[in-house]
TITOR-431784 format. One record per atom (N, C-alpha, C): residue number from 0; x, y, z. Coordinates in steps of 0.05 Angstrom, whole numbers, padded with zeros to 5 digits, m for minus. Layout:
<pts>
pos / u / v / w
NUM / X / Y / Z
...
</pts>
This chain:
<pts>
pos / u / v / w
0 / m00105 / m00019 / 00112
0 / m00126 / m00039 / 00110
0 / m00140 / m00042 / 00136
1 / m00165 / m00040 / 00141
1 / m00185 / m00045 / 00158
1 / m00194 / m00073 / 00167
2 / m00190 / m00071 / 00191
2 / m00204 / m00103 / 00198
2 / m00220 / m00112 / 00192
3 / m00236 / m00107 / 00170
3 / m00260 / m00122 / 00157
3 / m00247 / m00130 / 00129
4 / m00230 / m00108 / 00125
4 / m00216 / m00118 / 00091
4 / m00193 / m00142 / 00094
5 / m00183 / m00141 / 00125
5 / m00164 / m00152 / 00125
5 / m00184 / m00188 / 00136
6 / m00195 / m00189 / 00148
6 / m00213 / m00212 / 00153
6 / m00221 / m00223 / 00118
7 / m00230 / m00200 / 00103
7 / m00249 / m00216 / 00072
7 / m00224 / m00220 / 00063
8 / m00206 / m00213 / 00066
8 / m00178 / m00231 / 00059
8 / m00167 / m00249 / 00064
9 / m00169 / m00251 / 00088
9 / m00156 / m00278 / 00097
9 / m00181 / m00301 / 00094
10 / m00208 / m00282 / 00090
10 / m00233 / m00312 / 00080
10 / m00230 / m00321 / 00059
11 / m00221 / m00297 / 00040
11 / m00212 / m00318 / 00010
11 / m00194 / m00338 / 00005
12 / m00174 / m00323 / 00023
12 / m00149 / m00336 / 00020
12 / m00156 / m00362 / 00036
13 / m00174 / m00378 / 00062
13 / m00180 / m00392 / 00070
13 / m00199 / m00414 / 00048
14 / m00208 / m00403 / 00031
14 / m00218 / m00407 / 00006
14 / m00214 / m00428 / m00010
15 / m00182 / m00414 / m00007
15 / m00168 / m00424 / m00025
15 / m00156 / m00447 / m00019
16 / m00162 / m00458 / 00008
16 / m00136 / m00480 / 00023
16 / m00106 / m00469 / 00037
17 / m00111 / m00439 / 00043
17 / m00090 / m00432 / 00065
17 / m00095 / m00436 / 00096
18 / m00084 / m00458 / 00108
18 / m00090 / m00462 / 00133
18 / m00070 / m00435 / 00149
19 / m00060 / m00429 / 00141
19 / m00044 / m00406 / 00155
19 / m00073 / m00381 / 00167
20 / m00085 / m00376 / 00137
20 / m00100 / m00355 / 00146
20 / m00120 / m00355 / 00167
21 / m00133 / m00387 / 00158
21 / m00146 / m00387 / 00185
21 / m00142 / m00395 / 00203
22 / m00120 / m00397 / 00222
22 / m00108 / m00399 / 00242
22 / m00102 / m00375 / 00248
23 / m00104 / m00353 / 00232
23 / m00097 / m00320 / 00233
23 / m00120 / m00317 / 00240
24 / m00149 / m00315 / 00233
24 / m00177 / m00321 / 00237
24 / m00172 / m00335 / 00266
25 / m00170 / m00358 / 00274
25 / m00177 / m00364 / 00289
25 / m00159 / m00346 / 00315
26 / m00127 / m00346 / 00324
26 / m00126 / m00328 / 00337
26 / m00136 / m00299 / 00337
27 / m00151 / m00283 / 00317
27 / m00157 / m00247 / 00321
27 / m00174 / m00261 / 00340
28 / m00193 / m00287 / 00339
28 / m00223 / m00294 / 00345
28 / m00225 / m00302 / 00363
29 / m00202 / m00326 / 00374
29 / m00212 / m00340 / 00394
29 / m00215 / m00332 / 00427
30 / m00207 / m00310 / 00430
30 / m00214 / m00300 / 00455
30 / m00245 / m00288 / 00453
31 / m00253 / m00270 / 00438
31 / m00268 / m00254 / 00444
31 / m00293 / m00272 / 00432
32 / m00301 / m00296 / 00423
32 / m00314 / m00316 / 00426
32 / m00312 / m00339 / 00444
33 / m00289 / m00334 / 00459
33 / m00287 / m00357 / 00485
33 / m00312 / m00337 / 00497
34 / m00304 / m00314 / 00504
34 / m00309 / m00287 / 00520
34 / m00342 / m00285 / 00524
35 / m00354 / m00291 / 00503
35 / m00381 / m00285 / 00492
35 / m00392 / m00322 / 00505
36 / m00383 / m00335 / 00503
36 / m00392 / m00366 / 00505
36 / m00395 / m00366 / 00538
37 / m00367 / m00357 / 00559
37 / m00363 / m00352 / 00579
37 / m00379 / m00340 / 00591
38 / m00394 / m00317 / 00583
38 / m00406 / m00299 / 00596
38 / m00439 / m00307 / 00596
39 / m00444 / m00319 / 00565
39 / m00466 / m00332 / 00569
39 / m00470 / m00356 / 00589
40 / m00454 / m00379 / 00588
40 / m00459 / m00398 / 00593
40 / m00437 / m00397 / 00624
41 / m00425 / m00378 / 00632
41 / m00417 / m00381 / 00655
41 / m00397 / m00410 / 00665
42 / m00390 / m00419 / 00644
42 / m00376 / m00440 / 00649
42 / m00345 / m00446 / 00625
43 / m00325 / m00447 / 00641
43 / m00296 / m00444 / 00621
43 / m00300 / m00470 / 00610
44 / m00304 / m00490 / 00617
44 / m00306 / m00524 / 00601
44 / m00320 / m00505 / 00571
45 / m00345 / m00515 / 00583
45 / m00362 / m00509 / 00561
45 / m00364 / m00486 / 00535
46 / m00354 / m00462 / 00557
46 / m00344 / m00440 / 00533
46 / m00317 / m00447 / 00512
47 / m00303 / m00461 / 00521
47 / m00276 / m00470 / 00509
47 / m00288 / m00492 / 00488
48 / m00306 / m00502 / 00494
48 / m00316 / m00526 / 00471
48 / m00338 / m00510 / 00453
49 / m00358 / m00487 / 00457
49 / m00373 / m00480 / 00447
49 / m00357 / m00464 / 00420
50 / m00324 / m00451 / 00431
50 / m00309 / m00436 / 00416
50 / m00303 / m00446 / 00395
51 / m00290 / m00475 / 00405
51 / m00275 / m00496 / 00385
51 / m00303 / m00498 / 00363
52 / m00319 / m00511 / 00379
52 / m00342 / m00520 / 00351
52 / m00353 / m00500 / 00336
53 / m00352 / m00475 / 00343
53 / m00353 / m00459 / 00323
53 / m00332 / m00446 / 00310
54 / m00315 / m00453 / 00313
54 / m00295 / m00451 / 00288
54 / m00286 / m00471 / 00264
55 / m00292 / m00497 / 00279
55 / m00309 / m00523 / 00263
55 / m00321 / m00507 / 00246
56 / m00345 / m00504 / 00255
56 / m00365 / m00499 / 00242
56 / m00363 / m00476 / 00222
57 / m00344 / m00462 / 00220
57 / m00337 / m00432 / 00210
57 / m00323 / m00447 / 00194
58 / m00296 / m00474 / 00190
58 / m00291 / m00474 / 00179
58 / m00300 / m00498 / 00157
59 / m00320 / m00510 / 00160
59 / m00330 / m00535 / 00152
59 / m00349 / m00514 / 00129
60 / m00361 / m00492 / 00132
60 / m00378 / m00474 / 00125
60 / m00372 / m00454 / 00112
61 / m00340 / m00449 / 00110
61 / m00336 / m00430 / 00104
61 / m00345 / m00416 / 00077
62 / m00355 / m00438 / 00052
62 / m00363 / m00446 / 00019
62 / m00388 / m00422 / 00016
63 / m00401 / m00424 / 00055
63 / m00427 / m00417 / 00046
63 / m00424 / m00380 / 00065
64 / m00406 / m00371 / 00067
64 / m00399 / m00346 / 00086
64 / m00407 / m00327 / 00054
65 / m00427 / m00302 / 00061
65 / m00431 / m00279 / 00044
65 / m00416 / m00263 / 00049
66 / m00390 / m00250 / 00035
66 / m00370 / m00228 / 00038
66 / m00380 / m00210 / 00043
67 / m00413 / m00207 / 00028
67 / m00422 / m00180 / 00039
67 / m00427 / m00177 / 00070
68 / m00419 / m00191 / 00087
68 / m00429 / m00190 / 00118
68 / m00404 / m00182 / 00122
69 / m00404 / m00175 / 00152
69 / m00376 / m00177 / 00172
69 / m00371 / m00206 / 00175
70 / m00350 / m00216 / 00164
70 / m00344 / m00234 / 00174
70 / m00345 / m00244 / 00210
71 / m00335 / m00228 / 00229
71 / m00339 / m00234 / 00259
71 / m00367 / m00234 / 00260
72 / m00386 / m00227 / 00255
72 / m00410 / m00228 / 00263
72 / m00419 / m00257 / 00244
73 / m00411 / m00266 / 00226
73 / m00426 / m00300 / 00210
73 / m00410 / m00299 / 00246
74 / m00386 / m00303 / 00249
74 / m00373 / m00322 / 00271
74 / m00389 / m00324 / 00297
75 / m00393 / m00298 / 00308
75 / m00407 / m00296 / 00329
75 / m00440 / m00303 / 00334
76 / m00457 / m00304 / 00307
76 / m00477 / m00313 / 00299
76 / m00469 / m00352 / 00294
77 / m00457 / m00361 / 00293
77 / m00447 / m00389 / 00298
77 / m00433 / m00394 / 00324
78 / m00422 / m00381 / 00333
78 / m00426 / m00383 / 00361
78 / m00442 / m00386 / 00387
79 / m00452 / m00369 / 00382
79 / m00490 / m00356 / 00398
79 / m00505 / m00381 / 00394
80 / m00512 / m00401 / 00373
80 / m00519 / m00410 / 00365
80 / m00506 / m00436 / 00382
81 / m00492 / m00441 / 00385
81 / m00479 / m00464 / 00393
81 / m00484 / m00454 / 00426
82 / m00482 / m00432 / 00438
82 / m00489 / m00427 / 00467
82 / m00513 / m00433 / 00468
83 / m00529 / m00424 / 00449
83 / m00566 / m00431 / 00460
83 / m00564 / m00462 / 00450
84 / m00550 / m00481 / 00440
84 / m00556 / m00511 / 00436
84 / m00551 / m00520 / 00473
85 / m00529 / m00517 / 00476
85 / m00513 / m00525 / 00505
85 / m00537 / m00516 / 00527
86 / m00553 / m00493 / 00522
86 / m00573 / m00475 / 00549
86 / m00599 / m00502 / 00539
87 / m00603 / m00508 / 00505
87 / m00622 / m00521 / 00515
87 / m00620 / m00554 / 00525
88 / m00588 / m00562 / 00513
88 / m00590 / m00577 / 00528
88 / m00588 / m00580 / 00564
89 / m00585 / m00561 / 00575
89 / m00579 / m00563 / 00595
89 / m00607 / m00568 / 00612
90 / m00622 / m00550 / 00602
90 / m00657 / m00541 / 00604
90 / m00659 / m00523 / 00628
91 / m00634 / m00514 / 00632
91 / m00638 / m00493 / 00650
91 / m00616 / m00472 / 00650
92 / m00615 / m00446 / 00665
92 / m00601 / m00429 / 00656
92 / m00583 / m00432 / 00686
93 / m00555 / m00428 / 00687
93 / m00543 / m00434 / 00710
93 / m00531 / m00410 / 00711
94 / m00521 / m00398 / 00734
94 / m00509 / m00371 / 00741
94 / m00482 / m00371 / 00740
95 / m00467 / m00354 / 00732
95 / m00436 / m00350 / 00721
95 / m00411 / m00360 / 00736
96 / m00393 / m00369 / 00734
96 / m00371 / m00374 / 00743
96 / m00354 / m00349 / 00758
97 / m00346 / m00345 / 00772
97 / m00327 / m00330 / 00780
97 / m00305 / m00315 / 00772
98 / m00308 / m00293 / 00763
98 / m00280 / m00286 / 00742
98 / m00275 / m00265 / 00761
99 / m00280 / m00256 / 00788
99 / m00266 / m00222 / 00793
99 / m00233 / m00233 / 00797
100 / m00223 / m00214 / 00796
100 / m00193 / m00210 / 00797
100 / m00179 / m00198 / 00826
101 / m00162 / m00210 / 00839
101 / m00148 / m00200 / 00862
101 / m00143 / m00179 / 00864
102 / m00152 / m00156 / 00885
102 / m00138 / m00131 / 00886
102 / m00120 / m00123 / 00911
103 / m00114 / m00102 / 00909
103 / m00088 / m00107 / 00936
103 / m00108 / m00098 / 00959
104 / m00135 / m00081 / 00962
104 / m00160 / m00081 / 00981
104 / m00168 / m00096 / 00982
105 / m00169 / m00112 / 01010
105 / m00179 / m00135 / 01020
105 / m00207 / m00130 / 01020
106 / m00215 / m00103 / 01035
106 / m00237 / m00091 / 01036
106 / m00258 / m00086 / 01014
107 / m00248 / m00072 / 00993
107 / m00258 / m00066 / 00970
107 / m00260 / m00103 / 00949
108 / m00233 / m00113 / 00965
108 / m00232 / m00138 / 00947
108 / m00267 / m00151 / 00954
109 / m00273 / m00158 / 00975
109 / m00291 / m00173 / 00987
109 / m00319 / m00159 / 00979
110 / m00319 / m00130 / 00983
110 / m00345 / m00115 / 00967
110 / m00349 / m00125 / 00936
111 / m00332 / m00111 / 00922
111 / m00322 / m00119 / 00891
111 / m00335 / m00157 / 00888
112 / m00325 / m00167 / 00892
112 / m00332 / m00188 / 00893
112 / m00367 / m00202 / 00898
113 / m00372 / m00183 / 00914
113 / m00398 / m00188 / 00924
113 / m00408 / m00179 / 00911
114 / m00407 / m00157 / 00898
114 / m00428 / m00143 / 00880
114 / m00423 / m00155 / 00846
115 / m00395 / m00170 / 00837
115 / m00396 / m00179 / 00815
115 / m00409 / m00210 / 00819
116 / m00415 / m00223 / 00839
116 / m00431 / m00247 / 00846
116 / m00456 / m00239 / 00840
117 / m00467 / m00215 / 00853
117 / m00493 / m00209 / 00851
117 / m00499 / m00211 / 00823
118 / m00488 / m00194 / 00800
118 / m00482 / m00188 / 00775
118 / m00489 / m00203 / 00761
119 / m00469 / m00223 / 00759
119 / m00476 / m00254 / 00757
119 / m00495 / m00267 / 00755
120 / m00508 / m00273 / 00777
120 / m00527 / m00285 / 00778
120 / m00556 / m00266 / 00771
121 / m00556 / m00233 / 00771
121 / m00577 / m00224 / 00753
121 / m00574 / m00230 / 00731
122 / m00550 / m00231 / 00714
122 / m00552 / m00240 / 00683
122 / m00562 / m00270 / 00683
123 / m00550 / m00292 / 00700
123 / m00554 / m00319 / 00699
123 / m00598 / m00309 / 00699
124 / m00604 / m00299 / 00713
124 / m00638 / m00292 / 00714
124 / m00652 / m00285 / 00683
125 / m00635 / m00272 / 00669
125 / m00642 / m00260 / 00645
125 / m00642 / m00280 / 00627
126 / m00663 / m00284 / 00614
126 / m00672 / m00301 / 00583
126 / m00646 / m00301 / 00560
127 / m00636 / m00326 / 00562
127 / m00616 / m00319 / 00534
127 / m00617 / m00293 / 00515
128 / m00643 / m00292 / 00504
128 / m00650 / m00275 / 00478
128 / m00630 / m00245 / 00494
129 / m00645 / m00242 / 00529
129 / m00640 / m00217 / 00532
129 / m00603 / m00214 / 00545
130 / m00598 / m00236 / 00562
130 / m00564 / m00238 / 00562
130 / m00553 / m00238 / 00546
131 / m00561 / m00245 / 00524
131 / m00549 / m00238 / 00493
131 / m00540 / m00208 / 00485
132 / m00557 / m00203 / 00486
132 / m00548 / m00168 / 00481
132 / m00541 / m00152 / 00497
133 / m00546 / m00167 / 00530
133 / m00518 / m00152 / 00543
133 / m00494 / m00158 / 00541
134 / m00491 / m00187 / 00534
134 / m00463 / m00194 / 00533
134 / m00452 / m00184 / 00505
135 / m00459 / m00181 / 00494
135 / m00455 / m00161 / 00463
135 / m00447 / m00140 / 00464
136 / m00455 / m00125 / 00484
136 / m00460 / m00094 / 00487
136 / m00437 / m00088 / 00506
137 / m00448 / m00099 / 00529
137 / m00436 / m00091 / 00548
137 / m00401 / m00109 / 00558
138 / m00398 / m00140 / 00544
138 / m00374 / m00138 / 00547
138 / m00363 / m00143 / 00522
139 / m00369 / m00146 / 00499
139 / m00357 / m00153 / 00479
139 / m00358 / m00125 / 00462
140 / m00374 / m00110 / 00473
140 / m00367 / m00074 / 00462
140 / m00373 / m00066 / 00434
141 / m00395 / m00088 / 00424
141 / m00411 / m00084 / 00400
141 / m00435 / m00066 / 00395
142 / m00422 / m00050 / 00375
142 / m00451 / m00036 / 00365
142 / m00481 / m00047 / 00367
143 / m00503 / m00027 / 00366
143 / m00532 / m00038 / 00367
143 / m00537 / m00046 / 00341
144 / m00509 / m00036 / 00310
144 / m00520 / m00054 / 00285
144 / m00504 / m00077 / 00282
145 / m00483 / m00078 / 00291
145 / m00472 / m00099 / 00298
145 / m00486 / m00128 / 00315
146 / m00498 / m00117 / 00334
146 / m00509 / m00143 / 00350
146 / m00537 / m00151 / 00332
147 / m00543 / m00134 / 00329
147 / m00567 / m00145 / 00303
147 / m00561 / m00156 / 00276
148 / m00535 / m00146 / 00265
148 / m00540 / m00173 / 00246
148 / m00520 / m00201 / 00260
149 / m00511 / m00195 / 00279
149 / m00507 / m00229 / 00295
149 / m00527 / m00238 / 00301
150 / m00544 / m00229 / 00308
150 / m00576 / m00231 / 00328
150 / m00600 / m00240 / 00313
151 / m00601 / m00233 / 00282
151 / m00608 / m00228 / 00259
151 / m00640 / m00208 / 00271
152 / m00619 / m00185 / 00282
152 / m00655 / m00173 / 00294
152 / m00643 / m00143 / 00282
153 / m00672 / m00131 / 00284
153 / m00668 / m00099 / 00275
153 / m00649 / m00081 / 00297
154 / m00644 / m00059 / 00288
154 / m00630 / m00044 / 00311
154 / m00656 / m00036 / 00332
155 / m00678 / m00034 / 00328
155 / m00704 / m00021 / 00346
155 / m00692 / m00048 / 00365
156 / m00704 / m00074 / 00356
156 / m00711 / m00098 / 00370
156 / m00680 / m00088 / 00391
157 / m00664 / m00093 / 00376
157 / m00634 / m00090 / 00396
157 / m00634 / m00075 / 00429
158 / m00646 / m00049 / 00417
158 / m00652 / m00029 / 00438
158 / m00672 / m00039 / 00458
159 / m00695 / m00042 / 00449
159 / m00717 / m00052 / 00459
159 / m00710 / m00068 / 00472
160 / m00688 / m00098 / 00474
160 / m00686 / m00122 / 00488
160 / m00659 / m00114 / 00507
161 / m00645 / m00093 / 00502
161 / m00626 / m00078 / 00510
161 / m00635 / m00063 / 00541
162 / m00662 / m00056 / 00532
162 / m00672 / m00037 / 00554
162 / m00692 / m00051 / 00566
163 / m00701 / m00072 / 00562
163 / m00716 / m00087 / 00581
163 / m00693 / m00105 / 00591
164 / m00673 / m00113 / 00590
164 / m00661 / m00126 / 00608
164 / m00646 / m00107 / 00622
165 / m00638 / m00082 / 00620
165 / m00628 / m00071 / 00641
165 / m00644 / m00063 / 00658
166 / m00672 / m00055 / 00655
166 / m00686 / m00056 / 00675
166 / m00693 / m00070 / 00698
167 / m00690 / m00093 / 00678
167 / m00695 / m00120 / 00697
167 / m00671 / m00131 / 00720
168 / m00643 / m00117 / 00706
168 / m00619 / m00134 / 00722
168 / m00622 / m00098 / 00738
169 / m00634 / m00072 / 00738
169 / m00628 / m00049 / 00751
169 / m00647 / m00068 / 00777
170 / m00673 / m00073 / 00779
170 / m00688 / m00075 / 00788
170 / m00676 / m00103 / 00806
171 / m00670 / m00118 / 00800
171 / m00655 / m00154 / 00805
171 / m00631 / m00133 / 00831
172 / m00612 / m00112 / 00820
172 / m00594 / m00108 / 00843
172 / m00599 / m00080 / 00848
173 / m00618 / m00072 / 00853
173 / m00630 / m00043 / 00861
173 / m00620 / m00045 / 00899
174 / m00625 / m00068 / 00911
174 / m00630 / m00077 / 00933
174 / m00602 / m00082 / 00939
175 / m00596 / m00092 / 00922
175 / m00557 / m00099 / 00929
175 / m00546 / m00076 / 00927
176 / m00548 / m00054 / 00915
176 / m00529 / m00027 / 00916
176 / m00546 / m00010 / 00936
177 / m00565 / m00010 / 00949
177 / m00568 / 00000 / 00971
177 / m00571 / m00010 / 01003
178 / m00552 / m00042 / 00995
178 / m00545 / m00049 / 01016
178 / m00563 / m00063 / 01030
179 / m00599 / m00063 / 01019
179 / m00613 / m00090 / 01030
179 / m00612 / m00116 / 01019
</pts>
């Protein structure tokens, strides 16, 4: 059984009034939608609450979920959704929290670091619509048909918003990897 058969399973069975299953649902989920909230919104408070309320919301909703979808994508499409509420309430876009990891190079540690700060704050530069589909892509490791129907956009649009923001974050640290 496939992780999509095994998900429309545990949605029925959630259906039905098994709190077991969706607590099965909610741990496959709750990282890699902390993960996606995090990366948008650069903040662990807020990603940790954007997670929770969309699983609220996944499960307050569940009556109205179409089997014919991927289930992770209704989730991550209720998710996203709750990141751009939080960006507009904020009314501004703020640059990422700090996640590099200790390495035993002090040297490399302190480069590494500098260049995932830089990183950072080029995505924090990038328009939701377009941090969206890198954080899709690039850390959550979703297909270009996958992020479109979370996205509810075509696979062209995907590409297209795909490749104008890498340009824009190549161009943002073009200067940082050659050291001006």
């Amino acid at each position: 059984m496939g992780q999509e058969d095994a998900d429309e399973a545990l949605v029925a069975s959630c259906r039905s009034g098994n709190r077991t299953a969706f607590a099965t649902l909610v741990g496959r989920y709750e990282r890699p939608v902390f993960n996606v909230a995090f990366r948008m919104l650069g903040d662990r408070d807020e990603a940790r609450d954007v997670a929770q309320t969309a699983f609220l919301k996944v499960l307050e909703n569940l009556h109205k979920f179409d089997p014919r979808y991927r289930f992770f994508s209704w989730l991550y499409k209720i998710a996203l959704n709750e990141v751009y509420d939080v960006l507009a309430h904020r009314g501004r876009q703020t640059g990422l929290e700090d996640v590099h990891a200790a390495d035993d190079d002090p040297l490399r540690d302190v480069a590494d670091a500098d260049m995932g700060e830089r990183v950072k704050e080029a995505l924090a530069r990038l328009t939701p619509d377009h941090r969206a589909v890198v954080v899709l892509r690039h850390y959550s490791d979703l297909s270009y048909e996958t992020i479109g129907e979370v996205l509810g956009l075509t696979d062209q649009t995907v590409k297209s918003r795909l490749y104008e923001a890498r340009e824009r974050l190549r161009t943002w640290l073009a200067p940082a990897a050659t050291g001006a």
